[in-house]
DOSE-962804 format. One record per atom (N, C-alpha, C, O, CB): x, y, z negated. Coordinates in steps of 0.2 Angstrom, whole numbers, padded with zeros to 4 digits, always signed. Atoms other than C-alpha are relative to their C-alpha. Last residue first. Glycine has a CB too. Layout:
XYZ ...
END
This chain:
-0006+0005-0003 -0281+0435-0100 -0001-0007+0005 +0004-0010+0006 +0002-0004-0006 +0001+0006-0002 -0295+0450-0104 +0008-0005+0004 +0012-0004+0008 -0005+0002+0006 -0007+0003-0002 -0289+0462-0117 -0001-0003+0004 +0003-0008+0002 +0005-0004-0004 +0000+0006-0002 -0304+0472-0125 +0006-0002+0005 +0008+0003+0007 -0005-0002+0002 -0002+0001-0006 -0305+0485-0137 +0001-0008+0004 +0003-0013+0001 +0007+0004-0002 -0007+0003+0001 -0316+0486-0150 +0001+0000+0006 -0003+0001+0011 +0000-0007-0003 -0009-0005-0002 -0331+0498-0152 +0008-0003+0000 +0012+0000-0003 +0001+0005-0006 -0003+0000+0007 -0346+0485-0159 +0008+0005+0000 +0013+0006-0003 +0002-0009-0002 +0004-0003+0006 -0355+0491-0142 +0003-0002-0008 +0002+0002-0012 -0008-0004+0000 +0000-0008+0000 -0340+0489-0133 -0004+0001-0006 -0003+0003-0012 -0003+0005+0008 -0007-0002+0003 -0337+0470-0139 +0000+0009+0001 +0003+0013-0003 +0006-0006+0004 +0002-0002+0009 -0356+0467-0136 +0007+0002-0004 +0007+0005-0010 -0004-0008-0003 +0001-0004+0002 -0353+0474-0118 -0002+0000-0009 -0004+0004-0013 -0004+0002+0006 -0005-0006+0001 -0339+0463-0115 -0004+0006-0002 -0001+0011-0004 +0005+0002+0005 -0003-0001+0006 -0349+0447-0120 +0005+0007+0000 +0008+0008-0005 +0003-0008-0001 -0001-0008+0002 -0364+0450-0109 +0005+0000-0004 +0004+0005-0008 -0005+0003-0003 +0006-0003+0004 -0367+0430-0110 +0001+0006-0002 +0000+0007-0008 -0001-0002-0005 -0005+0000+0007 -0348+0424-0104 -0006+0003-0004 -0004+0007-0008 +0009+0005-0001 -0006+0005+0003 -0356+0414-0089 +0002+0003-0005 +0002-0001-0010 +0006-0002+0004 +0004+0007+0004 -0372+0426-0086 +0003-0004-0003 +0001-0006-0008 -0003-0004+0004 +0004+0001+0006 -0360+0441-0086 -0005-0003-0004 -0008-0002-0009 -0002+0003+0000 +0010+0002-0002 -0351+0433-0073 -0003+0001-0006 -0004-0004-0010 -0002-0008+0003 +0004-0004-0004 -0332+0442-0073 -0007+0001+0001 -0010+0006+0003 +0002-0002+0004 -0002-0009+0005 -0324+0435-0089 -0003+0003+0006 -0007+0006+0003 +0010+0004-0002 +0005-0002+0005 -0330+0417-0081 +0000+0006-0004 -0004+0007-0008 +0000-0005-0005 +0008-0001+0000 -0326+0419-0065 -0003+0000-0007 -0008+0003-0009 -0003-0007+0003 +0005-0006-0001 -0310+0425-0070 -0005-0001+0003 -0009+0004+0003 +0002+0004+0003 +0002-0001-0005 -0307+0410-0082 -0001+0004+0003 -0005+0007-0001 -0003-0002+0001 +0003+0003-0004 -0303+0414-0100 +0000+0000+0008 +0004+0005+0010 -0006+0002-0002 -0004+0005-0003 -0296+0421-0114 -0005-0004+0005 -0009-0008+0003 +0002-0004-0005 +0006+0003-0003 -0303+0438-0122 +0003-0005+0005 +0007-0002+0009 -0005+0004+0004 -0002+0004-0007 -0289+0446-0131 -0005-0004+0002 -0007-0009-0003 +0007-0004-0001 +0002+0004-0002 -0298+0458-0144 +0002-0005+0007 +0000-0004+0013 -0006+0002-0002 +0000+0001-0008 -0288+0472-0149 -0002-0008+0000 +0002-0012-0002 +0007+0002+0004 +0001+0008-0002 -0290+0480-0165 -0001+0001+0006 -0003+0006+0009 -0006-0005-0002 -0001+0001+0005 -0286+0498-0173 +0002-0007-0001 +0005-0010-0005 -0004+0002-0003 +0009+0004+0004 -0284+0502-0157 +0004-0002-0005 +0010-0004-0006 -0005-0009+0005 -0003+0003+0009 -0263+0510-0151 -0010+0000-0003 -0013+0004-0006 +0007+0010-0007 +0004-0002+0004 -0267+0513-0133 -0001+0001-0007 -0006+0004-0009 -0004-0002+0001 -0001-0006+0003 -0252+0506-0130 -0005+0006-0001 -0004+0010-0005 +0003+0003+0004 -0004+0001+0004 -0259+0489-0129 +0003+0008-0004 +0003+0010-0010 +0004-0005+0005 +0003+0003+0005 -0274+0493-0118 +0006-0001-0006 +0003+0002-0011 -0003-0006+0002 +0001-0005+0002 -0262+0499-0105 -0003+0001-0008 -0001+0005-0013 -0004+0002+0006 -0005-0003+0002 -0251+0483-0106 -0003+0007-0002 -0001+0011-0006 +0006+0000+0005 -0002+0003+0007 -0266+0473-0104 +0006+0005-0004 +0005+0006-0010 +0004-0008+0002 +0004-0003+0006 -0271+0486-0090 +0001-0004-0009 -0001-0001-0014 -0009-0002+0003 -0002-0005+0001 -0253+0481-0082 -0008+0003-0005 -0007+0006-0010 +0002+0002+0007 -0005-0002+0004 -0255+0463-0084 -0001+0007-0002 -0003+0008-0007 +0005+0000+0003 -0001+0002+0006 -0272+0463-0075 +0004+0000-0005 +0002+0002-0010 -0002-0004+0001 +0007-0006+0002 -0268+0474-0060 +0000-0003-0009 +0004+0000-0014 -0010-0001+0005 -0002-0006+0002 -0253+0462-0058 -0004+0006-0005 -0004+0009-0010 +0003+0003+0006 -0005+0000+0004 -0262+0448-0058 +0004+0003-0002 +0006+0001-0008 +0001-0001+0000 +0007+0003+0003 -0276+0454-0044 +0006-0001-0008 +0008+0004-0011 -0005-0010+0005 +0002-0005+0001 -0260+0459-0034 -0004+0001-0008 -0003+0004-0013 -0004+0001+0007 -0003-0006+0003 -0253+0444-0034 -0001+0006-0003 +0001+0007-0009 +0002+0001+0004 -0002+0001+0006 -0269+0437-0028 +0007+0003-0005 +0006+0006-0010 -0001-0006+0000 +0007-0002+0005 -0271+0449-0016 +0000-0004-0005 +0001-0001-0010 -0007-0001+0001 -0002-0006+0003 -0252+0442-0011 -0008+0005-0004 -0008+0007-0010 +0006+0005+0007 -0002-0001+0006 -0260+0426-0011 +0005+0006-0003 +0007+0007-0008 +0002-0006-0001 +0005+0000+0005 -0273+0429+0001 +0006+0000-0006 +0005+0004-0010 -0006-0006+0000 +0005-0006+0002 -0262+0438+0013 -0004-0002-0005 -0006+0003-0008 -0005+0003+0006 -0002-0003+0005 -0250+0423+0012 -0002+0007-0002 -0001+0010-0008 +0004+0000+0001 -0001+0002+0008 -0262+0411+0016 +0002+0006-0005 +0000+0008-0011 +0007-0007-0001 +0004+0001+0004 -0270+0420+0031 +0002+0000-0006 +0002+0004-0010 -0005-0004+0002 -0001-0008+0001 -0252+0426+0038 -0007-0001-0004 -0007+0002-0009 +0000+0006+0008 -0007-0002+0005 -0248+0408+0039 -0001+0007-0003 +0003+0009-0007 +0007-0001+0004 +0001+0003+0007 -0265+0403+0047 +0003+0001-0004 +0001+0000-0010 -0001-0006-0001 +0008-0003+0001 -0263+0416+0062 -0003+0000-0009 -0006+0004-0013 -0006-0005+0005 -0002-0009+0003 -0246+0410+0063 -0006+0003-0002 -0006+0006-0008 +0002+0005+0008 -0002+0000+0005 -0254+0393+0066 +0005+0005-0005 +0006+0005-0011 +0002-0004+0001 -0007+0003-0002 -0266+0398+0077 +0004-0002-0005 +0002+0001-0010 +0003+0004+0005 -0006-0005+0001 -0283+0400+0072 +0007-0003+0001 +0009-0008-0001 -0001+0004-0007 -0004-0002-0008 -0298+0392+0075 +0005+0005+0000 +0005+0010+0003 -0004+0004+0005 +0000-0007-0001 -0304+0391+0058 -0001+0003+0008 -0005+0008+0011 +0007+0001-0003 +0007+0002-0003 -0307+0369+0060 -0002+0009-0001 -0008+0011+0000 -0006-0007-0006 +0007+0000-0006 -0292+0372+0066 -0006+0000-0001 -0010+0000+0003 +0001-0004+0004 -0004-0003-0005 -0280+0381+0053 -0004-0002+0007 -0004+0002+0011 +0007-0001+0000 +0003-0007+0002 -0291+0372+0040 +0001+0004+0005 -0004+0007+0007 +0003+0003-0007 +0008+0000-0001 -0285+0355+0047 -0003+0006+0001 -0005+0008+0006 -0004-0002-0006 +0000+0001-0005 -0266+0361+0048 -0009-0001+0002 -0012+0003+0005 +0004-0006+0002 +0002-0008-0007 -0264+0369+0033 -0001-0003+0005 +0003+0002+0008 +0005+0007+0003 +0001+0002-0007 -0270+0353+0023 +0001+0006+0001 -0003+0010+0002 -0006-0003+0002 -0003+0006-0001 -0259+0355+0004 -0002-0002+0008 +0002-0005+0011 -0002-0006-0007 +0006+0006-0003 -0259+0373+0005 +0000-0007+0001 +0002-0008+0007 -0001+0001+0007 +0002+0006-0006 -0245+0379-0005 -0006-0002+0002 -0010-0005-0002 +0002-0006-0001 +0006-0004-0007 -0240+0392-0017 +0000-0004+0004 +0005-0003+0008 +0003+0007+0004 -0001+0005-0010 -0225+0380-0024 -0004+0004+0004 -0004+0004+0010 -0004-0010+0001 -0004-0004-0004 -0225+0391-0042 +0002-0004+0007 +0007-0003+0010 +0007+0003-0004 -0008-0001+0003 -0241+0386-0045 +0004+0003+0004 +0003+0006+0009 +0003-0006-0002 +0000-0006+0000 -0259+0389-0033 +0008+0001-0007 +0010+0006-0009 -0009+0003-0002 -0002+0000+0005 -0260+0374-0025 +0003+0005-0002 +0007+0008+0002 +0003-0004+0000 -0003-0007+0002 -0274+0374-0014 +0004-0002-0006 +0001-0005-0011 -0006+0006-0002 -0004+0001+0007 -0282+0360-0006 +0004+0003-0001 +0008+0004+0004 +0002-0005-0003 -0011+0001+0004 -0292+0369+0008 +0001-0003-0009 -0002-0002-0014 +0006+0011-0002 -0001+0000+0010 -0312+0364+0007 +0008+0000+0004 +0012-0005+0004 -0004-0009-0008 -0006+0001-0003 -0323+0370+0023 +0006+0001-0006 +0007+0006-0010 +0000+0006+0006 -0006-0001+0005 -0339+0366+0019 +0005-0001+0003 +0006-0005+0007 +0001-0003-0004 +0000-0008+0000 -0354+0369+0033 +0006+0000-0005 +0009+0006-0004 -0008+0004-0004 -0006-0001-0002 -0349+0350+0039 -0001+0008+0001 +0001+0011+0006 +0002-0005+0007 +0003+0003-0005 -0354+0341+0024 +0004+0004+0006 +0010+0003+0007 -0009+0002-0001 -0002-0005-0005 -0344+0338+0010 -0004+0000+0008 -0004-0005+0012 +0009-0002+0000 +0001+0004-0007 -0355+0331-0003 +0002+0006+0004 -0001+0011+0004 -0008-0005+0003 +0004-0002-0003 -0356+0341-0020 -0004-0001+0006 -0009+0001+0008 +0001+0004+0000 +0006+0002+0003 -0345+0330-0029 -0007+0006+0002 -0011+0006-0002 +0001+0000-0009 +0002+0007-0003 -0333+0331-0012 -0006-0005-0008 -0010-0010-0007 +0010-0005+0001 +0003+0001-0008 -0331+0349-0013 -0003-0007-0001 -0009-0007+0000 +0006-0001+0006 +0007-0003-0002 -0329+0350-0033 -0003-0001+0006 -0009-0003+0006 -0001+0006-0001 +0003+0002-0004 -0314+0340-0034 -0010+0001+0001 -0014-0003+0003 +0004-0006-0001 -0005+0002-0004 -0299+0347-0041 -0006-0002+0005 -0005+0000+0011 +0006-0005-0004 -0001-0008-0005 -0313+0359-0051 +0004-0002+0005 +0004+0002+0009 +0004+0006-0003 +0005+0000-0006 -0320+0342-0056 +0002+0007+0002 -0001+0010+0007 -0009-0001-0001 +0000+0004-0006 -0302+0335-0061 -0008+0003+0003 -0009+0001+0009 +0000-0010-0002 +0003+0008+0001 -0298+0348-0071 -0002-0002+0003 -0002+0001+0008 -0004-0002-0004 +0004+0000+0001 -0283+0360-0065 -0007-0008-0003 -0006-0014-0002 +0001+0004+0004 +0006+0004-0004 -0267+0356-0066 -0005+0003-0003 -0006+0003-0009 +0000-0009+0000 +0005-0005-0002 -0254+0368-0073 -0005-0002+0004 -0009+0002+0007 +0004+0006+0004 +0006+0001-0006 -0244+0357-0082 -0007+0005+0000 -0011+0007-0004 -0003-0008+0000 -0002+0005-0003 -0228+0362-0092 -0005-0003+0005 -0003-0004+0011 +0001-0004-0004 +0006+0003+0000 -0228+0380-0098 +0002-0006+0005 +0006-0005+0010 -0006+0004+0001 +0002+0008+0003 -0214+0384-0105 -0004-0003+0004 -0002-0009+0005 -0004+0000-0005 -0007+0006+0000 -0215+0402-0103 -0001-0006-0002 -0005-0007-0006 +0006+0001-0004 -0003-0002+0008 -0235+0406-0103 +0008-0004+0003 +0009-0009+0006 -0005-0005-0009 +0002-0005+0006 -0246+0408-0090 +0003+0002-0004 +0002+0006-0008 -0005-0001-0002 -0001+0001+0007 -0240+0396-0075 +0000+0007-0002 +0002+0012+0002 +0007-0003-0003 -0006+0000+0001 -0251+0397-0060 +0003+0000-0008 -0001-0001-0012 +0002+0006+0003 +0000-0007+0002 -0264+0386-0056 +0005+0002-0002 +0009-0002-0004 -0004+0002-0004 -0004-0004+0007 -0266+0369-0049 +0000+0009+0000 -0002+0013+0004 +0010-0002+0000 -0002+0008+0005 -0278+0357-0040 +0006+0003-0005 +0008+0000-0010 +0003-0008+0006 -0007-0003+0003 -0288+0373-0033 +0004-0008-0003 +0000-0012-0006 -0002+0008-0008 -0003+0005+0005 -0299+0363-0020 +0005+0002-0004 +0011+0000-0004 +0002-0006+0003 -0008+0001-0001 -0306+0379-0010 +0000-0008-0004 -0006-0009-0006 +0005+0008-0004 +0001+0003+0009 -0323+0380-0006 +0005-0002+0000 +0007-0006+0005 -0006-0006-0003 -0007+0001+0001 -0325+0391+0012 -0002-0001-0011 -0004+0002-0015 +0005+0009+0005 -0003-0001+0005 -0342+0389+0017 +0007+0000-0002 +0009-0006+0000 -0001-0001-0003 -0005+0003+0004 -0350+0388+0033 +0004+0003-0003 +0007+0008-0001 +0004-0004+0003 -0003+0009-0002 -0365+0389+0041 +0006-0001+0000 +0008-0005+0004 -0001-0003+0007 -0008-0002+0002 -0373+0400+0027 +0001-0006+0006 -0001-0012+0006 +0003-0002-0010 -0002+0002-0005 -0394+0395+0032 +0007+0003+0001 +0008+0005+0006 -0005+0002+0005 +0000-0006-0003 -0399+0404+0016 +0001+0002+0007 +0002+0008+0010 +0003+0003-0002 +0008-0002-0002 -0405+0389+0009 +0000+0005+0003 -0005+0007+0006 -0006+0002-0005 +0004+0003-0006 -0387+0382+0012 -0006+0002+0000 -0008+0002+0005 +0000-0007+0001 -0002-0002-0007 -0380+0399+0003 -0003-0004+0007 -0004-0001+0012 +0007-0002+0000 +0004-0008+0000 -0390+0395-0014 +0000+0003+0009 -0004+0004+0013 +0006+0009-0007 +0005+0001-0004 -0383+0378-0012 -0007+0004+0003 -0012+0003+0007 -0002-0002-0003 +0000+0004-0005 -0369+0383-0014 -0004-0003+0003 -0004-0005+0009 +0003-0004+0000 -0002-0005-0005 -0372+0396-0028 +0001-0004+0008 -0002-0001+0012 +0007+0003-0002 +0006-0003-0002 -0379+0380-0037 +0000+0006+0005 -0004+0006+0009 -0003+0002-0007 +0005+0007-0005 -0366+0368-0034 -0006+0004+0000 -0009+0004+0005 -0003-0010-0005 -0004+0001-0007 -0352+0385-0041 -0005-0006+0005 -0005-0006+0011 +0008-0004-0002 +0002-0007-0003 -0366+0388-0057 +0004-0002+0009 +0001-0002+0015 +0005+0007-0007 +0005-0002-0003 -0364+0370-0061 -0003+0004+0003 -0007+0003+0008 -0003+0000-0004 +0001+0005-0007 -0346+0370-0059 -0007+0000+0001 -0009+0000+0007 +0003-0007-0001 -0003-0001-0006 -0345+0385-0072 -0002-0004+0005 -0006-0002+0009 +0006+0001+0000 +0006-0006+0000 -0358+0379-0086 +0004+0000+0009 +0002-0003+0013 +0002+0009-0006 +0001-0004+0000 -0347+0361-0087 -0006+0008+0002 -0010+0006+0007 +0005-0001+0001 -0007-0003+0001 -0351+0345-0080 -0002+0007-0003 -0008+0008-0004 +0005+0001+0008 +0002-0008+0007 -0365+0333-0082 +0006+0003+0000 +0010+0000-0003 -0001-0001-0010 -0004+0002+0007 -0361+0323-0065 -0001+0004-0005 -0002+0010-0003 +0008+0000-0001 +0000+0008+0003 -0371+0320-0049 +0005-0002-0006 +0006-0007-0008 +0004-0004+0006 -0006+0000+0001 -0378+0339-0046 +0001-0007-0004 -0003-0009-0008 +0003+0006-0004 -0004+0005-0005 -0394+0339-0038 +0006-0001-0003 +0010-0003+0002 +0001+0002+0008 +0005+0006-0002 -0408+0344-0052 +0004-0004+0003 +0004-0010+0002 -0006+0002+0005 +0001+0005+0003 -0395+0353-0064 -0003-0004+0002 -0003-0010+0000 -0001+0002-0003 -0004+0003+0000 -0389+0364-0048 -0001-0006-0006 +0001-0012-0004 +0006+0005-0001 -0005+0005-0006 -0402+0369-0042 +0002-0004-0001 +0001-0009+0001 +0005+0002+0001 +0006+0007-0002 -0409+0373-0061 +0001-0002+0006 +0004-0008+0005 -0008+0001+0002 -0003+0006+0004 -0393+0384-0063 -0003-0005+0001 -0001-0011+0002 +0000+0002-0008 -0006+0003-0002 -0395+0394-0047 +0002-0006-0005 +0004-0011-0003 +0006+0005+0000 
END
């Protein structure tokens, strides 16, 4: 997936986006006829305060440095507190789906996300009362705290040294 992606990918970018051109491409050899590749262009706030929640410009615009062909199907997604689709109309037809159809899609995905964020808190909080001697907060992406190639096995080297872990 990573060679894939370093032969055809048109910018030196990060581990992750390489990994995302290479999975995509993994799909067209696999005759995939069409992907759903979102354009996150923001994410939610993490911390009081917090002032911009923009994502970086090739996660804003990974579809179109991959070439949008016509197996991709890229919503721009704004995932702050506005929750919004910036195209629901497109997406909603090149889906086939009515626009009720597409309103019950969004918001089914972001109450799983919801969800997904809650869970995470609440083991944060379990982990917390646990009373560890240490507690290792691990900061990151959930693709990257998820893909044991992206964070290099890093939660089983934190068991094997016996610490507790926190992912954020």
């Amino acid at each position: 997936v990573l060679a894939t992606a370093q032969r055809h990918l048109r910018a030196d970018t990060c581990l992750p986006i390489k990994m995302v051109y290479g999975h995509i491409e993994n799909l067209r050899q696999q005759g995939v006829k069409e992907i759903l590749l979102p354009a996150v262009v923001t994410m939610p706030k993490t911390l009081t305060g917090d002032t911009v929640t923009e994502t970086c410009p090739f996660t804003q615009h990974l579809p179109w440095m991959i070439g949008e062909g016509k197996d991709l199907i890229v919503p721009n997604l704004r995932l702050d507190q506005s929750r919004q689709l910036i195209n629901p109309q497109e997406i909603i037809e090149r889906l086939g789906l009515s626009p009720a159809q597409g309103e019950l899609a969004l918001q089914t995905g972001l109450e799983g996300l919801n969800r997904w964020q809650a869970r995470v808190r609440a083991m944060g909080a379990e982990i917390i009362k646990e009373n560890h001697d240490r507690i290792v907060v691990v900061m990151g992406r959930s693709y990257n705290l998820g893909d044991p190639f992206l964070n290099m096995n890093l939660g089983q080297h934190l068991k094997r040294l016996g610490l507790a872990m926190m992912p954020m």
